[in-house]
Structure formats: C-alpha cells, structure tokens
C-alpha positions as CSV (number, residue, x, y, z in Angstrom):
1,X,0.0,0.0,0.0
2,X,1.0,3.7,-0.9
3,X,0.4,6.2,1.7
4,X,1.8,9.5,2.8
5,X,3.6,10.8,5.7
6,X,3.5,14.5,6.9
7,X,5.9,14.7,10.3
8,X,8.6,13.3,10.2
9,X,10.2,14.2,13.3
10,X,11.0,11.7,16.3
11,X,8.5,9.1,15.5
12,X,6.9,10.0,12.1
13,X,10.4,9.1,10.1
14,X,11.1,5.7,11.7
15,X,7.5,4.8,10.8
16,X,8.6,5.4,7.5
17,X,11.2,3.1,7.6
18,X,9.3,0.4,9.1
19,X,6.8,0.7,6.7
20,X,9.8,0.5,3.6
21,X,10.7,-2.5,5.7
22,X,7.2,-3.7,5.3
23,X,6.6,-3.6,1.5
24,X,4.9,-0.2,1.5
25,X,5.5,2.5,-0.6
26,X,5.8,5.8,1.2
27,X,5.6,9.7,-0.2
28,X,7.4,11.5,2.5
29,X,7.1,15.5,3.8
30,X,8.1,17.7,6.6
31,X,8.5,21.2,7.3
32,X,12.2,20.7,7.1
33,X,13.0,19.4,3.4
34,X,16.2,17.6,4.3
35,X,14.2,15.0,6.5
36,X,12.3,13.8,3.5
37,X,15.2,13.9,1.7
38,X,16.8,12.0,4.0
39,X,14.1,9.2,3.8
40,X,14.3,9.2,0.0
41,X,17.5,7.8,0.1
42,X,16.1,5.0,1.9
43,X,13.7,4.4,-0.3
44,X,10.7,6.6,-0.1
45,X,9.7,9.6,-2.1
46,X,10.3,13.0,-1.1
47,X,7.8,15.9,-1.5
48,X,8.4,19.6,-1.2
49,X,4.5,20.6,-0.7
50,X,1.3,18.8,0.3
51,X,0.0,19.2,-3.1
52,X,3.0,17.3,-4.5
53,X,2.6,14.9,-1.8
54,X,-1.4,14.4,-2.5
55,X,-0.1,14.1,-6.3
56,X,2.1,11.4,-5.6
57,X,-0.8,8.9,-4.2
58,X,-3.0,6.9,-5.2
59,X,-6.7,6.7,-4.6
60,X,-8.2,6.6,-2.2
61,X,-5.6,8.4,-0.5
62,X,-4.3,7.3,2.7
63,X,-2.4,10.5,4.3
64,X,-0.8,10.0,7.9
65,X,-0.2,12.7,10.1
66,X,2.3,12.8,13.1
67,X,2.1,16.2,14.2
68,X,1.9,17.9,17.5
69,X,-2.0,18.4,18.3
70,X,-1.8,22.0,18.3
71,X,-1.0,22.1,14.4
72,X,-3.3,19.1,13.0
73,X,-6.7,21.5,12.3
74,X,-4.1,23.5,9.9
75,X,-2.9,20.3,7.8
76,X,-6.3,18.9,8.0
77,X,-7.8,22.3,6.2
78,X,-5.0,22.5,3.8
79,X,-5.7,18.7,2.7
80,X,-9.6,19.3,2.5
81,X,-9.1,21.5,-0.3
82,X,-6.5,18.8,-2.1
83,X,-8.4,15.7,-1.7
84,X,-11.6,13.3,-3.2
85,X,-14.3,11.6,-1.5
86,X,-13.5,8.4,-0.3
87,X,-9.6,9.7,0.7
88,X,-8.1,8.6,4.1
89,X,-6.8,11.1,6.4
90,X,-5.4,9.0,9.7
91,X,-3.9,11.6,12.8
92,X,-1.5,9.6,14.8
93,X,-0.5,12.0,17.7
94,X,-1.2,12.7,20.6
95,X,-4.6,14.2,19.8
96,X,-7.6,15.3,22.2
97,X,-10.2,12.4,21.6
98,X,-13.0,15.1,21.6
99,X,-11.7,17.2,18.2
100,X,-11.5,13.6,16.9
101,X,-15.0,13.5,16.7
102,X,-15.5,16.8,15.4
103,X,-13.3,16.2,12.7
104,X,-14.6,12.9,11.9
105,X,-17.8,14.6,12.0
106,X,-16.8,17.7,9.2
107,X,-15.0,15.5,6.9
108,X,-17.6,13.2,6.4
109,X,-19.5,16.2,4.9
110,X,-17.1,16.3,2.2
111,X,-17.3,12.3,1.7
112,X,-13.7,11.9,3.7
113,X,-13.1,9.3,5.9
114,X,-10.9,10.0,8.9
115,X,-9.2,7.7,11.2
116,X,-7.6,8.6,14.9
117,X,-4.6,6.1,16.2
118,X,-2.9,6.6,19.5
119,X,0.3,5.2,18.9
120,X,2.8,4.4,21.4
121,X,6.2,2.9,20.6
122,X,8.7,6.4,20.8
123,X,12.0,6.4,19.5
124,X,12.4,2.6,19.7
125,X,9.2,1.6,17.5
126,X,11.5,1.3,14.5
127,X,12.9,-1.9,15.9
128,X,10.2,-2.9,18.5
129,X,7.0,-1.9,16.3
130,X,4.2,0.4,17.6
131,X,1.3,-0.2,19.5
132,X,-1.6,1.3,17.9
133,X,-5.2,2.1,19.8
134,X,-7.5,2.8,16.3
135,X,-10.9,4.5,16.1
136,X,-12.9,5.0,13.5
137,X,-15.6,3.1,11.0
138,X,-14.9,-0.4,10.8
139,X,-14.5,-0.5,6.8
140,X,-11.9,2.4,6.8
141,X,-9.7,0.7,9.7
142,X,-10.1,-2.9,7.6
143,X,-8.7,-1.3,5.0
144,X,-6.1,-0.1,6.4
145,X,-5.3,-2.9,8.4
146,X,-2.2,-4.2,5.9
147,X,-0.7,-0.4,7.2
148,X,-1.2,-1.8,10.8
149,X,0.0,-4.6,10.6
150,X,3.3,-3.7,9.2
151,X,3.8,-1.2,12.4
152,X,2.9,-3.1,15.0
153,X,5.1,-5.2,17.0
154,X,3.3,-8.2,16.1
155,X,2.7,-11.7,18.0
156,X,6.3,-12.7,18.3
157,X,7.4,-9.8,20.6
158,X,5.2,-11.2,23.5
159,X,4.0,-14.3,25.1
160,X,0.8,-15.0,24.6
161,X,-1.8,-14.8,28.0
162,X,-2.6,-18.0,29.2
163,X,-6.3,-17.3,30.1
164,X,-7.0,-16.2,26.2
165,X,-8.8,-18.5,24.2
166,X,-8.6,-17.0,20.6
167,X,-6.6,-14.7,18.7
168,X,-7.7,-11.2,18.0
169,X,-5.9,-8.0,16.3
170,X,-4.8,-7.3,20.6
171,X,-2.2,-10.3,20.4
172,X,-0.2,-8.6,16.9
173,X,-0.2,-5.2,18.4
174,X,-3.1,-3.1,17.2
175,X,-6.8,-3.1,17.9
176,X,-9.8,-0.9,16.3
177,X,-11.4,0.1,19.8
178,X,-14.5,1.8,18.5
179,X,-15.9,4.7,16.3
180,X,-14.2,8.0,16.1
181,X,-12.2,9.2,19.4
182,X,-11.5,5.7,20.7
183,X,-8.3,5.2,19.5
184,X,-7.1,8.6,21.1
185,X,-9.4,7.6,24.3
186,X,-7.4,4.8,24.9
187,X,-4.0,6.1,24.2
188,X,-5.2,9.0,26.8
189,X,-5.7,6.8,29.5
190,X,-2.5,4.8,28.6
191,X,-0.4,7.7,29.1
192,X,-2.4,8.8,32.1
193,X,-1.3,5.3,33.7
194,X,2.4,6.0,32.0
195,X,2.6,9.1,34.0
196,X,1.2,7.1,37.5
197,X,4.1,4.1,36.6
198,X,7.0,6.5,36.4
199,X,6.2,8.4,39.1
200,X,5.6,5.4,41.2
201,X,9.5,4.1,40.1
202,X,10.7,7.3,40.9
203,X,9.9,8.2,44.5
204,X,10.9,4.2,45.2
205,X,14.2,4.8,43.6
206,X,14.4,8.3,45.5
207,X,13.5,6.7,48.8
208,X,16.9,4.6,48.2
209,X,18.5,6.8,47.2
210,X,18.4,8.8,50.7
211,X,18.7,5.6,52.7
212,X,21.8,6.9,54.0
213,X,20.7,10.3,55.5
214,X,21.2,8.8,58.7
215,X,24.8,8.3,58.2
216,X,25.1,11.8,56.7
217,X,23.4,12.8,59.2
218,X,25.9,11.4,62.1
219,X,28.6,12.9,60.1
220,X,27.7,16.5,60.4
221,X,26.6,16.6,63.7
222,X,25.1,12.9,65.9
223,X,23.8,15.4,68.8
224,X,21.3,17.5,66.3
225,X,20.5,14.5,63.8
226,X,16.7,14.8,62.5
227,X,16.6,11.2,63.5
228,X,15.4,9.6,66.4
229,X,17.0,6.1,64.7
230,X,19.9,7.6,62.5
231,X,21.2,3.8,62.5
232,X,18.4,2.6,60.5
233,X,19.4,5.0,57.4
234,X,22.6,4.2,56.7
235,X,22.4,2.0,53.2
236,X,24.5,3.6,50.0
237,X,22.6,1.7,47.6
238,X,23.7,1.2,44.0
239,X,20.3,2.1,42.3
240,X,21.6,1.2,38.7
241,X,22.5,-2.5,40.0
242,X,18.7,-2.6,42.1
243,X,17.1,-1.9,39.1
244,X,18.9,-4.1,37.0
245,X,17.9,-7.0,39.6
246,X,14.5,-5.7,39.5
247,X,14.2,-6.0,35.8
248,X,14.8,-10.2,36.2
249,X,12.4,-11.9,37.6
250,X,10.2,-9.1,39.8
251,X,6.3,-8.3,39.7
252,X,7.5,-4.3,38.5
253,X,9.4,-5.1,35.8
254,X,8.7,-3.3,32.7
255,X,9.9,-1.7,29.7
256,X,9.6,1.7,31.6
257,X,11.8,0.0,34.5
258,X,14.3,-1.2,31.4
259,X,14.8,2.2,30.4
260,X,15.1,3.5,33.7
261,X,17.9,1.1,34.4
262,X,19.4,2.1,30.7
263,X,19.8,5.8,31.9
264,X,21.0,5.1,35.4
265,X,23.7,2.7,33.9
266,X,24.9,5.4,32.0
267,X,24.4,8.3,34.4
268,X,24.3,6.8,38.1
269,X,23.5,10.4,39.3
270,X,21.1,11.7,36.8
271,X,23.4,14.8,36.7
272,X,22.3,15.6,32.9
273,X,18.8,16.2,33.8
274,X,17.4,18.7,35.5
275,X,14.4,17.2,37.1
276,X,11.7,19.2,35.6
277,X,9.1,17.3,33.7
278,X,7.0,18.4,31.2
279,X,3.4,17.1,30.5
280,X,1.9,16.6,26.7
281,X,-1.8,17.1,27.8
282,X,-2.5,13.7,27.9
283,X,-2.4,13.4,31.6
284,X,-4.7,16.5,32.1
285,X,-7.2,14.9,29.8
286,X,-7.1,11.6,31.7
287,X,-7.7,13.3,34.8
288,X,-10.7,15.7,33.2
289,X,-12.5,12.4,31.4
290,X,-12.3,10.8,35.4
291,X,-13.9,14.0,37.2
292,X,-16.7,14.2,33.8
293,X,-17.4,10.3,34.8
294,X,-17.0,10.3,38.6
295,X,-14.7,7.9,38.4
296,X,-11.5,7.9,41.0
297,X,-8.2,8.7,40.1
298,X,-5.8,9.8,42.7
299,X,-3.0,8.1,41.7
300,X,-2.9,9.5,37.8
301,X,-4.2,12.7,39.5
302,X,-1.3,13.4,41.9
303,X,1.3,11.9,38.8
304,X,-0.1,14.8,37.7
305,X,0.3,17.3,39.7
306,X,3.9,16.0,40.8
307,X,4.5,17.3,37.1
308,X,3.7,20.9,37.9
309,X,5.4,20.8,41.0
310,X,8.7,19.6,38.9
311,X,8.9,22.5,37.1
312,X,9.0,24.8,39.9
313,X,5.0,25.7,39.7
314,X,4.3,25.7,43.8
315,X,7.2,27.4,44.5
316,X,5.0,30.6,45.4
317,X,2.5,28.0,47.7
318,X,5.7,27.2,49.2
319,X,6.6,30.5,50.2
320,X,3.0,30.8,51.8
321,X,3.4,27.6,53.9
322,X,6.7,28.7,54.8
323,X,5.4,32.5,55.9
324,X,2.8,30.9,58.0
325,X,5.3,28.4,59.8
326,X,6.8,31.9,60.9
327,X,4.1,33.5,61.9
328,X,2.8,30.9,64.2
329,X,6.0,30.3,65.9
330,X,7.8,27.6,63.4
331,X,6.2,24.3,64.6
C-alpha cells in the first residue's frame, strides 16, 4: 500500500522506515526538506508541498499525520481542499479524543473518511514496532489494516496470556477500539497510567537513594540529627545494580523499568537532567475524562500534579506555607 507521511520528526520518520521495511511505498514531507530527503534515500519519495505529496498517491488516499495536536486543524484544512471523496486522512498523535469527533464529523460532509490512532512505541518503535489504539468506521480501519500490521510489533514480541482463548488484532499489536475518538481515548488513558508508573518508580528509587541520610546525618553533627533512629538509614545503595535485579524476575518489571535502568547505567546520578518534567496534555485529559465520569483517580491525578510541581509551579505555595510556619512560631 501507498500512503503518505506528513511529520517526520521523532516518531513520524522511523514509521517510515518500518513501513519500507514492510513492502509499502511511502511519499514522505516535513517542514524541514532535508528529512524527506533523508528518507528518500532510503527508499521513499520526497515531497516539497502537500500538493506534491497528495499528487504522488494513489486513490483513495491514505495521508498520515504525526504532528503535535496544536497544528493538526491546519494540515487537516489544507488537505480538504487537495483531496476526493472516499480519501483517508489518519492523525497519529497525541490528539484530544474530543476534536476527533468533530473532525470525523466535518470530513464526512465532504465524503472523507478520517481515522484517529494513539500510537505508542517512541524512539524505539522502528525496531520494536508500535502499538496502535485505532478508532474510527470499521470499513476504513479494515482497509487499512495491511498499514497496521506492518507497524505493530506483532505476536512474536510477546508471550501469549494464558487465560485467552482466541486470537484477536490485541495479540499482533493493534486493535480498532471503537468509532471515532477511541483510538485517542485509549491512548489518553495509557499515558495517564504511563505518567502514574513513572512516578511510582521514581519516589521508590528516591526513597533509596536517601537511605543513607542517617549516616550523613551522624557525620555533620550525631547530637542534632533529624533522627530519632539515625542507625536505621545508613544503606548507599547502588540504584543502577537494584534496578537491574529488578528487571529479572520481579512483579514491576517493565519496559519503563528497562529504560530507567538504561539511563541510570549510563548516568548513576542523573546529573544531565534537571528534574523538571514536562506534561503533553495527555495526563490533564485523563484526569478531566475521570472527574466528567465520577470515576477515581488519585493516583494519575497526583502523577499529575507531581509534574507541575517539577517544574518549579508551587514554589510561590511554598513560600506561603513557609510565611505561615513563621508566623505561628515555626512548629
């Protein structure tokens, strides 16, 4: 199958290249010509505009986006005018589920067919394949499904689950979850959980990493230790070898736990990073979708708002808590 790619920036080229690797023919653009140009010396087609792009496919065009969310209703309203009824326009970023729906909604008016696809997989998809959540009309995603297939990780990657009886679209990798908006619901509430997961590994890894303030403690001064049991804090841990074990055999191991182990082998201290996280919307939308169904979340809710607080946003309700201490006599 032919399709195009507009994006081609962390993600976007390599599922270019998995997709050459797959059979697929692929007509390639970005913003900056000299990544398309760099794919068409691996085999796909370069194109310096979207009308070049559009002119390079065939119908019904399948056009792939991989764009941040904030720019997708601009490439969406240039295409409208360039494409035919029956064309295929598929956004795989991180999109709000909600303008799925409207979007779905508008370009069916003009007989296009759109498709949403949360796809997870980062900078190591190329190799491991992509995990795609997919919504839209059953027909479109069928398809499609030859594009799917070639991106996903596929059966061999993981052992099947015991309790499952048959196999389903789940065990390759990708799975059409429902009409428009499910595939980017889904891949909301996965990234809501991603955001719960790391911040779970990383108070545990902080928690040993100060397991030795008691000996710190003693050192500076035993008589005015904050302490009552400075003894029972006095581990120096090696937290790249604890998660190595981790990863081999324990109930938390994960890919997220492999990559945290990656970066603490190469950097036991972390001193390249600076400790303030950013947040791609994802985890605000998980958090709004619980409150709109009454559902609990506290645990992707305070992921959240560790977030803010690691970019320096409560310093201010800091210095309030810390003006009131005073006030009242510092207790």
């Amino acid at each position: 199958m032919r399709l195009g790619m507009i994006g081609l920036g962390r993600m976007g080229g390599n599922m270019v290249r998995r997709l050459l690797r797959g059979g697929h023919e692929c007509v390639a653009f970005d913003q900056n010509p000299q990544m398309a140009q760099a794919l068409a010396a691996e085999g796909a087609w370069a194109a310096d505009s979207l009308q070049e792009l559009v002119g390079q496919l065939q119908t019904p065009r399948v056009i792939w986006l991989m764009l941040p969310a904030a720019i997708v209703d601009g490439a969406v309203e240039q295409l409208q005018s360039l494409l035919a009824p029956g064309d295929i326009i598929i956004d795989g970023g991180n999109t709000h589920y909600v303008n799925d729906i409207r979007r779905a909604q508008a370009l069916a008016e003009q007989g296009l067919r759109y498709v949403d696809v949360g796809t997870s997989g980062g900078v190591w998809g190329l190799d491991r394949g992509y995990c795609l959540m997919i919504g839209g009309a059953a027909e479109t995603v069928a398809y499609l499904e030859p594009i799917f297939r070639s991106l996903a990780p596929g059966s061999g990657s993981t052992p099947a689950t015991p309790a499952r009886q048959s196999g389903t679209q789940a065990e390759l990798g990708y799975l059409h979850c429902g009409p428009a908006g499910a595939g980017h619901f889904v891949k909301m509430v996965h990234n809501g959980i991603e955001y719960g997961m790391m911040a779970a590994y990383a108070e545990g890894f902080n928690i040993l990493r100060r397991a030795n303030v008691g000996t710190v403690a003693k050192a500076a001064n035993a008589e005015t230790a904050p302490l009552e049991h400075p003894e029972h804090y006095q581990y120096d841990f090696e937290l790249a070898d604890i998660a190595e074990v981790w990863r081999r055999g324990s109930v938390i191991s994960s890919w997220l736990l492999d990559l945290t182990a990656n970066a603490l082998a190469k950097t036991p201290d972390l001193e390249n990073y600076s400790g303030a996280v950013a947040d791609s919307g994802e985890g605000r939308w998980t958090v709004a979708a619980a409150i709109d169904e009454g559902t609990p979340a506290p645990v992707l809710t305070a992921a959240l708002f560790q977030r803010f607080s690691s970019r320096g946003e409560d310093g201010f309700a800091c210095k309030i808590v810390s003006a009131m201490r005073r006030e009242f006599g510092g207790h």
